[in-house]
N, C-alpha and C positions, 0 to 999 in steps of 0.2 A: 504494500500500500504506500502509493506517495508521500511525502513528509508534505506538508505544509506550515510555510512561513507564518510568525506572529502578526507581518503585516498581512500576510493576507486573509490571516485568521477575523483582524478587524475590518479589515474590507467586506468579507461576509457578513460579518454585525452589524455594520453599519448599514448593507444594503437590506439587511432582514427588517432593520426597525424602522428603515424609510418605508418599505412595502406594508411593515403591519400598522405605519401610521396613518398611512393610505396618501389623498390630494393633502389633507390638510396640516401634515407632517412631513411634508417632502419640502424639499429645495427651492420649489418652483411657489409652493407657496408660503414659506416664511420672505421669500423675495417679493410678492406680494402687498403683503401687509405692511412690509417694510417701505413699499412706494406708493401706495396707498397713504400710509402713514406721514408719510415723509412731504408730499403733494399736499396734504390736506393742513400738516402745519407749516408749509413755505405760504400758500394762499392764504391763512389767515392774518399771517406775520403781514404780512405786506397789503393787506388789504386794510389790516388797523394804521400803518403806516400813510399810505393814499389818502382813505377818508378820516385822517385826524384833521383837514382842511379842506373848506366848502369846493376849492382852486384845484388848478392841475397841479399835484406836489410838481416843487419843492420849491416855491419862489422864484422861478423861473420861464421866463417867456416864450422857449423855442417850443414848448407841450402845442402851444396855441397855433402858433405858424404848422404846426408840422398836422396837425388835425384839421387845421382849415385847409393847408395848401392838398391836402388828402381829398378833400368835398369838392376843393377846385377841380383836381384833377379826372373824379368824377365824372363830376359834371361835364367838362372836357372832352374827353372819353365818348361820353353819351351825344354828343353834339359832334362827334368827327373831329374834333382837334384835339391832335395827340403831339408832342405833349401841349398843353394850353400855355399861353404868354405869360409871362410876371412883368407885372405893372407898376408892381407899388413901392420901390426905390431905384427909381430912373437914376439919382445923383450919386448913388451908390456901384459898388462895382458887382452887386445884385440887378444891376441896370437889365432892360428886358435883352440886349445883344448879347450879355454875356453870362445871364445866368444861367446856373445848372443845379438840375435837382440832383444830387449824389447822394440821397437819400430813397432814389427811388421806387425799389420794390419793398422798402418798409413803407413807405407812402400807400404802398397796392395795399399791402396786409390791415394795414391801418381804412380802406376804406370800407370795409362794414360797420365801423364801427362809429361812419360818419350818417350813417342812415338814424344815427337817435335824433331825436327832436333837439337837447340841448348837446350840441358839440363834447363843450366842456364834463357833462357825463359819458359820451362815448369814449373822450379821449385818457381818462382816470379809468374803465372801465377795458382798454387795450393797453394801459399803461402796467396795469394789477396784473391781468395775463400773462403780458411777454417779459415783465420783472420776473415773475413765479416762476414760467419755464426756461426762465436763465437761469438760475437760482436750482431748480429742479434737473435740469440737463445735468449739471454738474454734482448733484447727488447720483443721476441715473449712472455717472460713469461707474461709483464707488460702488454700488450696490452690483451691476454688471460686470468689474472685474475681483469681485469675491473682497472687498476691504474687511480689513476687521474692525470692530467696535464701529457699525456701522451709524448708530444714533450717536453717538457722539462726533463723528465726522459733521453730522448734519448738524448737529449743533455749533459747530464751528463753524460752517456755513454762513449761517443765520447770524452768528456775531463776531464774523473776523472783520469786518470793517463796520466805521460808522458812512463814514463817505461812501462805501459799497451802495452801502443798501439807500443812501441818499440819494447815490445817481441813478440807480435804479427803476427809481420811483416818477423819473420826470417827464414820463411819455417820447423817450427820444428813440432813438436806434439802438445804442449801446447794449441792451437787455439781449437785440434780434441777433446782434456782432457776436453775444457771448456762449448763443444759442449755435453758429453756425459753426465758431469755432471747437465746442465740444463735439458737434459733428462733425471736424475735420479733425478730432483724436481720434476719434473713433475708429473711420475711416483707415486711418495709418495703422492702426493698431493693430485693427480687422485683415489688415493689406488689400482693402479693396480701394484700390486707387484711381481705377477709372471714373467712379464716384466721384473723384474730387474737382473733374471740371467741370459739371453743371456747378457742385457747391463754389468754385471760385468764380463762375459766371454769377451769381447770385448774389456772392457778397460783393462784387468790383457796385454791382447795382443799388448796394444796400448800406455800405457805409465806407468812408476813406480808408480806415482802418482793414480791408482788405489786405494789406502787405504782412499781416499776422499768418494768414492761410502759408503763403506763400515761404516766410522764414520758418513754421513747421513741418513741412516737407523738406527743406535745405537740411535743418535738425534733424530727422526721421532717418534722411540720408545719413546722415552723417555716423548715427548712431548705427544702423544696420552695416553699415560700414566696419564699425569695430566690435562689434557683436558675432555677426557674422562674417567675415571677411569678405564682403564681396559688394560692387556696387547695385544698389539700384536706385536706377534710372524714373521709374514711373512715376515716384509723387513729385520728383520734380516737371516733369513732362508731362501732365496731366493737370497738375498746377498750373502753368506758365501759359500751356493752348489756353482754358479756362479763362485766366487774368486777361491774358491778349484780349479775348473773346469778348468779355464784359466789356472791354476799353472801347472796341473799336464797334462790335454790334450795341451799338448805344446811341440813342435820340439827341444826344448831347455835344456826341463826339464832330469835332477833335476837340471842343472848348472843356469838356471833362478832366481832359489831358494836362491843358495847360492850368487845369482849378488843383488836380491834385499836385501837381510839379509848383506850384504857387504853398501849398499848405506844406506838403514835405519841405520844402525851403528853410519855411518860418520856424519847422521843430527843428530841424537838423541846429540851423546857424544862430534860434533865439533871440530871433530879430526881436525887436519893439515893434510897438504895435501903435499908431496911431489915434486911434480910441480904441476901448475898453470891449474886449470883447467874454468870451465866456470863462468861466473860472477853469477848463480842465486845459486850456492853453496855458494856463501860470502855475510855474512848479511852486511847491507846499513852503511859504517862508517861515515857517517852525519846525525845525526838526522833531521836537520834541511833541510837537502838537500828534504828526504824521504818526511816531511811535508809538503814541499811547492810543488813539483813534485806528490803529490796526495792529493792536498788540500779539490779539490772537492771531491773524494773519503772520507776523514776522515771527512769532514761537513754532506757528507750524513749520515755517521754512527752517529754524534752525535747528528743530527736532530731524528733519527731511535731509537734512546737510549732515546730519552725525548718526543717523539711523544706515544712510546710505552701502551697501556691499554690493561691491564689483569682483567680486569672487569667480562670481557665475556668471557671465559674460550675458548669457540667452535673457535669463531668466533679468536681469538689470536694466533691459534693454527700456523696459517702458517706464521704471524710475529714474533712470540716466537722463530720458525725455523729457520729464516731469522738471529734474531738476534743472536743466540747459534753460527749458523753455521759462520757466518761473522766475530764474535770475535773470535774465535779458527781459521781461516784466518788469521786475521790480527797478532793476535798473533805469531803463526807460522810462 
């Protein structure tokens, strides 16, 4: 009679008490509960957050422009003009020759939401949404790649910034950015990479901040590279058609072109700014503020910096990621 191993002795247990616990003791459904769970307090958090003010959170005014220029385009749309003219700062370099909506497929997403009767609750009520499954994407990764102490991960979530969750809240794009790029880990992680140039055409359309996609695929490379010894070619080349793709199949183009080569500029070389524009163009002038307002956030990196083994080449490959990609973040 064969010997059998201790591990495999548990691997039998195990499989025996998944089976006599039947759906509701298995894998499939404590994952479940777990996003269930997890979904149901990200939406509350954030929806006590929205409606603690009658206003589109947070004090700021681009909620309004991006919910109305959304009904504009509508309407637009509905009448044959695509995309429709912007009229209402001729003196400005929003002038109607040179503007561009680079916001634009968050604009689409955002027009259901212009069908309510008062704007300002459709746009708190798409704001709540696409906060939650920013927020939510990024639990689905941990629960999806087996993390442990998976409620407390979410809890960290939910209170590693305060600015996080301020920006969040303001009905802009940033939420849809953060949603696309959890779906461009994925993606890389999965190795389905042909995926990734609809999702890069989508995001060149959906916010400037595109060139994220783009430096995690360079990463992805780079790491499969020393993981596995070997290049591959596809997240970069399926990135780049993608990005192309956005730039140039665009209603906008080529003035797109030169809107984002205008905005990279201004971060790269920290130009001044003429008047005042929005608060995430000016870096944090308290150090101390920034630390303590993302405490939890910079403890998990530094747990993440000393937890780290490169032992196992394979097996490090998607924490290796994690950390490249999080420091060139934080950095930035």
């Amino acid at each position: 009679m064969p010997e059998v191993s201790d591990e495999g002795l548990k691997e039998v247990k195990i499989e025996r008490a998944r089976r006599q616990g039947g759906f509701f003791g298995s894998e499939t459904a404590i994952h479940a509960v777990l996003l269930i769970f997890g979904a149901i307090a990200i939406a509350l958090i954030f929806r006590k957050l929205q409606y603690a003010t009658q206003s589109v959170c947070c004090g700021d005014y681009d909620g309004y422009y991006h919910i109305k220029w959304s009904r504009l385009l509508w309407e637009g749309m509905r009448e044959g003009h695509f995309p429709p003219r912007f009229n209402w700062l001729p003196l400005t370099t929003l002038n109607p020759n040179n503007y561009v909506d680079h916001h634009l497929f968050f604009h689409f997403l955002q027009i259901p939401f212009t069908w309510f009767s008062d704007l300002r609750a459709g746009a708190k009520v798409a704001s709540l949404l696409y906060a939650s499954l920013a927020v939510f994407s990024c639990y689905l990764l941990i629960v999806r790649y087996r993390i442990r102490h998976t409620l407390i991960w979410l809890l960290a979530l939910l209170a590693c910034s305060a600015p996080f969750l301020y920006r969040l809240n303001m009905a802009k794009a940033p939420p849809v950015a953060i949603i696309f790029t959890v779906l461009g880990i994925y993606l890389l992680f999965e190795k389905r990479y042909l995926l990734l140039l609809p999702l890069a055409f989508l995001f060149v359309w959906t916010y400037s901040l595109f060139v994220i996609l783009f430096g995690m695929a360079v990463i992805w490379t780079c790491v499969i590279g020393w993981s596995e010894r070997r290049f591959e070619w596809r997240p970069l080349a399926w990135t780049t058609l993608g990005t192309l793709a956005g730039l140039v199949i665009n209603p906008y183009f080529p003035k797109n072109i030169s809107l984002f080569i205008e905005h990279f500029l201004i971060k790269v070389t920290f130009s001044s700014f003429t008047t005042d524009v929005g608060m995430e163009w000016y870096p944090y002038d308290n150090t101390w503020y920034l630390l303590g307002s993302c405490a939890i956030a910079f403890t998990a990196m530094v747990v993440g910096y000393t937890a780290y083994d490169s032992s196992d080449r394979k097996r490090a490959a998607r924490p290796l990621f994690f950390l490249i990609f999080s420091t060139i973040l934080m950095i930035a």
